[in-house]
N, C-alpha and C positions, 0 to 999 in steps of 0.2 A: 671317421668313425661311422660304423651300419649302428643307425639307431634303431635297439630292437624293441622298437612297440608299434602293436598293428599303425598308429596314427601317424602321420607324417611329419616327420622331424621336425618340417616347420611350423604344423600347428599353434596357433597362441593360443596361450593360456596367460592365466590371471596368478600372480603374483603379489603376497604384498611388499609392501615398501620396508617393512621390517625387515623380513629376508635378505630381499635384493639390496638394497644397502646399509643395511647396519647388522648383517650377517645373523639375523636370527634363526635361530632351525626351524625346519619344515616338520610342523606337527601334527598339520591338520591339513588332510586332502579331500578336497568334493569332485565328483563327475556328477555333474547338472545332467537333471532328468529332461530337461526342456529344451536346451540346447544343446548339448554335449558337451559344454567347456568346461576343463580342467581348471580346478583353485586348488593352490597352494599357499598354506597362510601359517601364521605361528600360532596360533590357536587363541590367540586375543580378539577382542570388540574390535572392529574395522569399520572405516564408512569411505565412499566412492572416492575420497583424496589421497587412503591407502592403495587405490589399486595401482600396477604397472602391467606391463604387457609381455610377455619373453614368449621364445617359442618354447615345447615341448623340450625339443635337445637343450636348451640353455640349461634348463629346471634338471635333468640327468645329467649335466656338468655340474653343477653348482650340489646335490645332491643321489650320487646312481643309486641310495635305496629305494627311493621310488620305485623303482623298475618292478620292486615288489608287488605293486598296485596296479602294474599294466592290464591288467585283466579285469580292473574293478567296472561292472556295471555303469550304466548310466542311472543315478538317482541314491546311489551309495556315496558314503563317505568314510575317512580313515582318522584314527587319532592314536598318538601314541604321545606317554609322557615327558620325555626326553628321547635323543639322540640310540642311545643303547637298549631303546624300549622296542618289543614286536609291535605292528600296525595291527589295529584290532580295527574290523571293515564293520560297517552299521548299513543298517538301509536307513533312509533319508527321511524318519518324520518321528513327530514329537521327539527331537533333540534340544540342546540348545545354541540355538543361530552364532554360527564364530564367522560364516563366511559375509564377505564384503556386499552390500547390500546393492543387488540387482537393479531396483528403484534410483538407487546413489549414483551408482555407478551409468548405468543407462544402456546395461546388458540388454541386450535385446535376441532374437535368435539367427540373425545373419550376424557376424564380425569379421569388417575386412582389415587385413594387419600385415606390415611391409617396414621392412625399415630400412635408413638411409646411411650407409657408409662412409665416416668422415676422417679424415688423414690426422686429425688432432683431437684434444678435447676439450672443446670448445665446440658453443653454435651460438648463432647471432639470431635468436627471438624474434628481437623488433624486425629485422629484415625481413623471416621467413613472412611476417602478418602484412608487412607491406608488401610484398611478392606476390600473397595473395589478393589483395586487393589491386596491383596493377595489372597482372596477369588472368586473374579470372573476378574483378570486379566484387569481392569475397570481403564484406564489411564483419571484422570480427570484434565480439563484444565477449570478452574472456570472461568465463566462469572461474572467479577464487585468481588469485593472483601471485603466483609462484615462480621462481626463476626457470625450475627443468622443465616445467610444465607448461602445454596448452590446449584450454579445454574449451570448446563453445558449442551452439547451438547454430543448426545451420536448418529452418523448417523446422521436421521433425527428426532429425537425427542428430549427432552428437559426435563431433570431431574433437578426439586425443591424439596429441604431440606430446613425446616425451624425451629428454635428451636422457642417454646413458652414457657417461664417462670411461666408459670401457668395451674391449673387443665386445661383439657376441661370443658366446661360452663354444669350445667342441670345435670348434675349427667348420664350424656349419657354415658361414660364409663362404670361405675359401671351395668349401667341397662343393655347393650347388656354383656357384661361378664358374667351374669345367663346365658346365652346360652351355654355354653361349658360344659356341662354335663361332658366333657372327663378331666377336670380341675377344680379340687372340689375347688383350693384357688385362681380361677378367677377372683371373686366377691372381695376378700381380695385385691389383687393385684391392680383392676385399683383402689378401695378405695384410698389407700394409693399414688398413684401418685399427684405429687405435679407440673409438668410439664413436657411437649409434644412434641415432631417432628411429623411434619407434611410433607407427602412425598405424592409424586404427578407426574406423568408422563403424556403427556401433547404431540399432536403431532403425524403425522405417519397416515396412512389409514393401518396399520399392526396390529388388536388390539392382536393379540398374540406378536408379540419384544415390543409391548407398557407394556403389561401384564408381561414380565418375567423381563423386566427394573425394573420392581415396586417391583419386588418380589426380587430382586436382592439390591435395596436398602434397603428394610424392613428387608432383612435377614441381613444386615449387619451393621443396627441398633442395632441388637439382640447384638452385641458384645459389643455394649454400656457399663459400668461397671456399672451404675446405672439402667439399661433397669429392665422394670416390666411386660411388657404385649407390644403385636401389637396387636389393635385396626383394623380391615378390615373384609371386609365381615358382617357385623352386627353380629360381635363375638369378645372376645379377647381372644387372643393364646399366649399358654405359650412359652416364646421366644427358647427356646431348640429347641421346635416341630418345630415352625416354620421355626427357620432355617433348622433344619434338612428337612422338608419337601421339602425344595430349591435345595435338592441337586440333586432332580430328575435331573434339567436340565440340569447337567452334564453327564449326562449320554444319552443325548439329549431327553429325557422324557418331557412333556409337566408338569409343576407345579400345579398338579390341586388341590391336598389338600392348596394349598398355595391360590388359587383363588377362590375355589370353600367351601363354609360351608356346611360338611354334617350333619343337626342336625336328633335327634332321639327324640320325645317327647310321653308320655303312654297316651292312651284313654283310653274311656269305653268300647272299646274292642279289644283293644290291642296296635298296636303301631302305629305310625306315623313315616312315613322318610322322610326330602325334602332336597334340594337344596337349597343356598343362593349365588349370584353369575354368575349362568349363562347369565345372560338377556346383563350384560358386554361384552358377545362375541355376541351378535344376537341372544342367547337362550330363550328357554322358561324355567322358572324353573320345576322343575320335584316335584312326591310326589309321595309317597306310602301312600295308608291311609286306617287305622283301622284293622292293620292285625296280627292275633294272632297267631310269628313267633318271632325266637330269634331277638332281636334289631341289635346285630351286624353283623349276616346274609343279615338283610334288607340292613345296611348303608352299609356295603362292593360290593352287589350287584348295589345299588346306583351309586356307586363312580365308578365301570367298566363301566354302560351305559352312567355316564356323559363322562369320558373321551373318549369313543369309540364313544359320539356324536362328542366331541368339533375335536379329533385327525383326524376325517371323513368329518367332516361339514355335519354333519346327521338331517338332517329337522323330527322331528317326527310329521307325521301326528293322526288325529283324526279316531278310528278305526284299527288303524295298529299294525301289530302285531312285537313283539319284543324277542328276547332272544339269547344265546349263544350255543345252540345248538340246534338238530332237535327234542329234547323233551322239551326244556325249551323255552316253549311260553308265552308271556306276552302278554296282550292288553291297545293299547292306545286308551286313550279319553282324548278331550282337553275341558279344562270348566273354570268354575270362580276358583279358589285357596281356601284350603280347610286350610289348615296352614298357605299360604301365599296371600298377594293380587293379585290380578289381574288375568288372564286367565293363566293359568300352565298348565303340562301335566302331569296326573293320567297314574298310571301302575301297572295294575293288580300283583298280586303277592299270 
């Protein structure tokens, strides 16, 4: 399925629990002026124990009128009375408040969100929390005590686990898994998942502790006995790699394979390399395009400029030149995106 809304299909958004499991309709839509996240709620009182997480496409499976509202502004909102009703769109002030409370919830304006592919439906809780305390030393003190759920405080941010008993909606796993060229049974893999954790870190003007929170959870999803795939970055990773990729940060190495997708895809004249990912820290994505050189030459060199950007906070400008030594020069140019939407940064190669 081409999900047709400018935002990327796997956007999360906010959901309540009425909806997503006890089938209530979607009656009331917000696009947040603050941060850009989409709510969908049934138009009742809610507080942060209603929220769930889904991506955009799930929310156009489970509902495709929505699509109506693709266009809705950031700081507007939609209500209709029922099901057979038109959406009548509001701007966002003196209403009265139906959305899920920001405060409760611990909406903040970065939100990192990935979830973990499991072969059954079932997930083992207590393991994941012992996982993370053998694995990254992660003493958790759960907020509210619920079987799908887990929610705690790590400093100042706010780690949600959520188990979902069923596929993701739209066949949106399975279609971002053709991306991993490096995992020829990617495509097998989300197929067969039958139900999901959804993980989500929330919270923090740090987006790097927010970023390696998340990677810290997802990695120790991987331990799941049932685990199939982690689902992030508009790819799923085969869960070995993925943890193992986590173990940069032990070594106080920034996670960037874990953050960062480097895909490789063949032209008609050679190859293609980009980024998936960056835009999450203030980047722009990057690309190599059309160049007839070994693919994993291109992706390795790739993978040193992203992290020698993100490790530097390196702004690449238009026209500037780049490389790792006094004969390897590169040149940047910034334009529309040639593999990916929107203005990215091209580098000669």
């Amino acid at each position: 399925m081409q999900f047709p809304v400018s935002d990327e299909a796997n956007t999360i958004a906010i959901v309540c629990s009425h909806i997503l499991e006890q089938g209530a309709p979607i009656l009331y839509v917000s696009h947040d002026v603050d941060d850009g996240i989409w709510q969908f709620l049934c138009g009742k009182k809610h507080s942060g124990n209603d929220a769930r997480f889904v991506s955009l496409s799930s929310i156009y499976s489970l509902d495709s009128s929505v699509l109506n509202l693709a266009d809705m502004p950031c700081g507007y909102y939609a209500v209709r009375k029922n099901l057979q009703s038109d959406w009548e769109i509001r701007k966002a002030e003196n209403f009265e408040k139906t959305e899920i409370d920001e405060e409760d919830s611990g909406e903040d304006e970065e939100t990192f969100a990935g979830f973990a592919l499991l072969s059954d439906t079932c997930w083992n809780k207590n393991k994941l929390i012992e996982d993370l305390e053998e694995k990254w030393g992660m003493m958790v003190e759960e907020m509210g005590n619920e079987n799908d759920t887990l929610v705690f405080a790590v400093n100042d941010l706010i780690a949600y686990v959520n188990f979902v008993p069923y596929p993701i909606p739209g066949h949106e796993a399975e279609e971002n898994a053709s991306n991993n060229f490096l995992w020829p049974q990617a495509v097998e893999a989300a197929k067969a998942h039958k139900a999901h954790i959804v993980v989500a870190v929330m919270g923090s003007d740090d987006v790097f502790e927010q970023g390696k929170l998340y990677v810290k959870l997802l990695a120790a999803c991987c331990r799941q006995e049932n685990i199939l795939g982690i689902y992030t970055d508009g790819v799923v990773f085969e869960p070995d790699s993925y943890e193992n990729f986590s173990e940069a940060m032990k070594n106080d190495e920034l996670p960037v394979l874990n953050w960062i997708w480097f895909g490789v895809r063949k032209s008609k004249s050679g190859f293609c390399c980009y980024t998936y990912g960056m835009q999450a820290f203030g980047k722009d994505e990057m690309e190599i395009i059309d160049v007839d050189a070994n693919p994993a030459e291109l992706r390795e060199f790739l993978i040193n400029l992203a992290s020698y950007v993100l490790e530097n906070d390196v702004v690449l400008d238009d026209g500037q030149i780049v490389g790792f030594s006094a004969n390897d020069k590169h040149k940047v140019t910034r334009s529309k995106g040639v593999s990916l939407p929107g203005i990215t940064i091209k580098i000669d190669y």
